[in-house]
SERO-4910 file (N, C-alpha, C, O; in steps of 0.05 Angstrom, whole numbers):
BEGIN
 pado doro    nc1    nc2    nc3   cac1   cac2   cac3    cc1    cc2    cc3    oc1    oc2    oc3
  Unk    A    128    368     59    112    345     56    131    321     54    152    319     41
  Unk    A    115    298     72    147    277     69    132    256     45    111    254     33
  Unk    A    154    245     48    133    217     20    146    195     31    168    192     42
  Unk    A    126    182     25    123    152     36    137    130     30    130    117     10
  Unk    A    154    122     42    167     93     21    164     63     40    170     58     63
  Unk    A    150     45     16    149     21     29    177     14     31    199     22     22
  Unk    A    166    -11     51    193    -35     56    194    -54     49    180    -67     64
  Unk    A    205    -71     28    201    -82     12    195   -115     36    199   -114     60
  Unk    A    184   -143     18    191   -153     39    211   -171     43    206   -191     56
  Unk    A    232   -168     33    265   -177     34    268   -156     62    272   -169     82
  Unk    A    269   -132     66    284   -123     77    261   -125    104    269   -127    127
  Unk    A    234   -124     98    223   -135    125    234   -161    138    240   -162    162
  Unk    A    236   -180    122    252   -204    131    281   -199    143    292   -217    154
  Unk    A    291   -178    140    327   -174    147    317   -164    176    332   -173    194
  Unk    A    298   -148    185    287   -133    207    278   -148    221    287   -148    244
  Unk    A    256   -169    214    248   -192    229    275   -203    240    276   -210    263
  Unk    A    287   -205    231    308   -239    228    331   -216    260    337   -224    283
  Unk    A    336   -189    244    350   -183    270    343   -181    298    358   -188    316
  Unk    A    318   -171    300    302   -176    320    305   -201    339    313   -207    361
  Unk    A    290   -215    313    302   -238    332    319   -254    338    312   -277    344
  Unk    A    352   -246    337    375   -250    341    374   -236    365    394   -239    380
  Unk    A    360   -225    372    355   -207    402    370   -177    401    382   -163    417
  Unk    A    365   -176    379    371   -143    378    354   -121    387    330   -126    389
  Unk    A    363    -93    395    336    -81    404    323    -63    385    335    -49    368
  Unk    A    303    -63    387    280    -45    368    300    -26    360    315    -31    341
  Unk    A    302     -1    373    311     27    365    344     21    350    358     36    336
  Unk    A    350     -7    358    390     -6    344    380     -9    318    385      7    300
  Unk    A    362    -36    315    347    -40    283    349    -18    263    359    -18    241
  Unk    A    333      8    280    315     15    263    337     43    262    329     61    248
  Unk    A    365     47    277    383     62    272    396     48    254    400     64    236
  Unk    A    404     28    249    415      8    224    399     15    199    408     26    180
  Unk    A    384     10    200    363     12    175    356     46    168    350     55    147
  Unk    A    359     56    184    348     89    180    322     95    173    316    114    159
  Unk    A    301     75    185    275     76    190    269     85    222    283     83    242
  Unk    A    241     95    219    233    107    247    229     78    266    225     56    258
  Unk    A    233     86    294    228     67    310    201     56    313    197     33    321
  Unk    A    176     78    305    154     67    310    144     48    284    123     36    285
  Unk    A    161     47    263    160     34    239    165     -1    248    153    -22    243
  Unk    A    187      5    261    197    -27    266    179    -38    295    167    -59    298
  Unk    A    184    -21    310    166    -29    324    133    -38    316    126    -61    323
  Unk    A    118    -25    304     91    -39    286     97    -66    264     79    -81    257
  Unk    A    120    -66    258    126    -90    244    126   -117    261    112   -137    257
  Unk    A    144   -112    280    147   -138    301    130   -134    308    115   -150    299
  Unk    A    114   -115    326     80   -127    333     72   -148    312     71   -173    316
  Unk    A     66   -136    292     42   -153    271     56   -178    265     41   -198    263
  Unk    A     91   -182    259     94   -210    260     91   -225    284     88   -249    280
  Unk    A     91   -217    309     80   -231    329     58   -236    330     54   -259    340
  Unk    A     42   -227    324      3   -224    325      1   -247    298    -11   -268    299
  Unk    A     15   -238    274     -2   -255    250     21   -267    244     14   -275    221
  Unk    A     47   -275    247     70   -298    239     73   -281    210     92   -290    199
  Unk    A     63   -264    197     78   -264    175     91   -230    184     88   -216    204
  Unk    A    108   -226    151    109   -199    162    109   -180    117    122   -163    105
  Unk    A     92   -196    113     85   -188     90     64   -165     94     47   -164    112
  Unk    A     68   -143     71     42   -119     72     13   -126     66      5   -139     47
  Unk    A      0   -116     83    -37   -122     72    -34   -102     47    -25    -80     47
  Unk    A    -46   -117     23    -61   -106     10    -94    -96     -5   -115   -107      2
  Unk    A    -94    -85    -16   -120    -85    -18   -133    -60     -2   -121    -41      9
  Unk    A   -152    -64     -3   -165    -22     21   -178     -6     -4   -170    -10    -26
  Unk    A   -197     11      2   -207     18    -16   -239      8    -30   -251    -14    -27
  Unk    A   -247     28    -44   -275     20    -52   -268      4    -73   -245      5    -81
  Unk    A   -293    -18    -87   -301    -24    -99   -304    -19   -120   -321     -1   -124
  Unk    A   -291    -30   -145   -296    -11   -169   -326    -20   -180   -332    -44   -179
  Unk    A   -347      0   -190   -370      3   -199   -375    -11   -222   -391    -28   -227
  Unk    A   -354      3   -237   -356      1   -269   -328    -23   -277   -306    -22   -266
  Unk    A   -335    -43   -301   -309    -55   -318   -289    -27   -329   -293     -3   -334
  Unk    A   -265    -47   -328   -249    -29   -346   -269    -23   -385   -273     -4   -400
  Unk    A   -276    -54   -386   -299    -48   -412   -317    -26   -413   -323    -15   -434
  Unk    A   -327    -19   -390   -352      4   -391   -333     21   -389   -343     42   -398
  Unk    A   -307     27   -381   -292     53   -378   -291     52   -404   -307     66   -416
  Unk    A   -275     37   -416   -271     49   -445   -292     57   -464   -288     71   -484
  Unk    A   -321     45   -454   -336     54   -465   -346     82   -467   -349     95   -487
  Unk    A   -351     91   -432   -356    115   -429   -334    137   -442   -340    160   -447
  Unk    A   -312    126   -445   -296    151   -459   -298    150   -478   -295    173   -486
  Unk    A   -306    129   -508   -309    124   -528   -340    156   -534   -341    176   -549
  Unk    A   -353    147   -519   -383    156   -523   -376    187   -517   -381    201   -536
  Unk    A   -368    196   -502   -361    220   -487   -350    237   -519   -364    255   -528
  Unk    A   -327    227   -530   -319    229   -547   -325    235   -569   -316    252   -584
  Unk    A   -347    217   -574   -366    208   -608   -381    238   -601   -381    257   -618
  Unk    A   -393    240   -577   -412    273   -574   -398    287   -545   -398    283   -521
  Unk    A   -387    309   -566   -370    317   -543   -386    346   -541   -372    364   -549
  Unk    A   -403    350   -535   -425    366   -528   -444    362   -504   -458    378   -492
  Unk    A   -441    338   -501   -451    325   -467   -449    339   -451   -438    361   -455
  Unk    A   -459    332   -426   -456    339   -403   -444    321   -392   -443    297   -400
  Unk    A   -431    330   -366   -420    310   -349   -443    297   -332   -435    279   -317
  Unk    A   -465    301   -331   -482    282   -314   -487    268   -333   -477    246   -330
  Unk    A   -502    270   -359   -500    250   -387   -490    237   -376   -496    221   -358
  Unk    A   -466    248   -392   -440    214   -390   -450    199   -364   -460    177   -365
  Unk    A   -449    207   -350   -449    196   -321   -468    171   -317   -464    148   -308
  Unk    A   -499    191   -331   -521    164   -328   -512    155   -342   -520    132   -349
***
């Protein structure tokens, strides 16, 4: 299993910046010891959107406050004989 490591964006800026000194994709990304299809999706998206900062954000919606979290564990707690649908409603 491989694991994932971001690029920070200092060093996206070092990749941008060689690039466009007219360097080629694959020397980059043998410099850096990142995959080619990595750098290559980078310079796409700074061409497309001028920056080359990470989207964040993705993901659902949280439901509940962190206040109702602590609540529901508080309660869970006080009667710990519940059920998990209980708690739930």
């Amino acid at each position: 299993m491989s694991s994932r490591h971001h690029i920070d964006d200092f060093m996206r800026g070092r990749i941008i910046g060689k690039i466009e000194e007219g360097r080629k994709i694959t020397d980059v990304a043998r410099e850096f010891d990142i995959a080619h299809s990595v750098v290559s999706r980078l310079w796409k998206s700074f061409k497309t959107t001028g920056m080359c900062s990470r989207r964040h954000g993705g993901g659902r919606v949280r439901s509940t406050t962190p206040a109702e979290d602590r609540y529901i564990v508080l309660s869970a707690k006080w009667n710990r004989r519940t059920k998990a649908h209980q708690v739930a409603n």
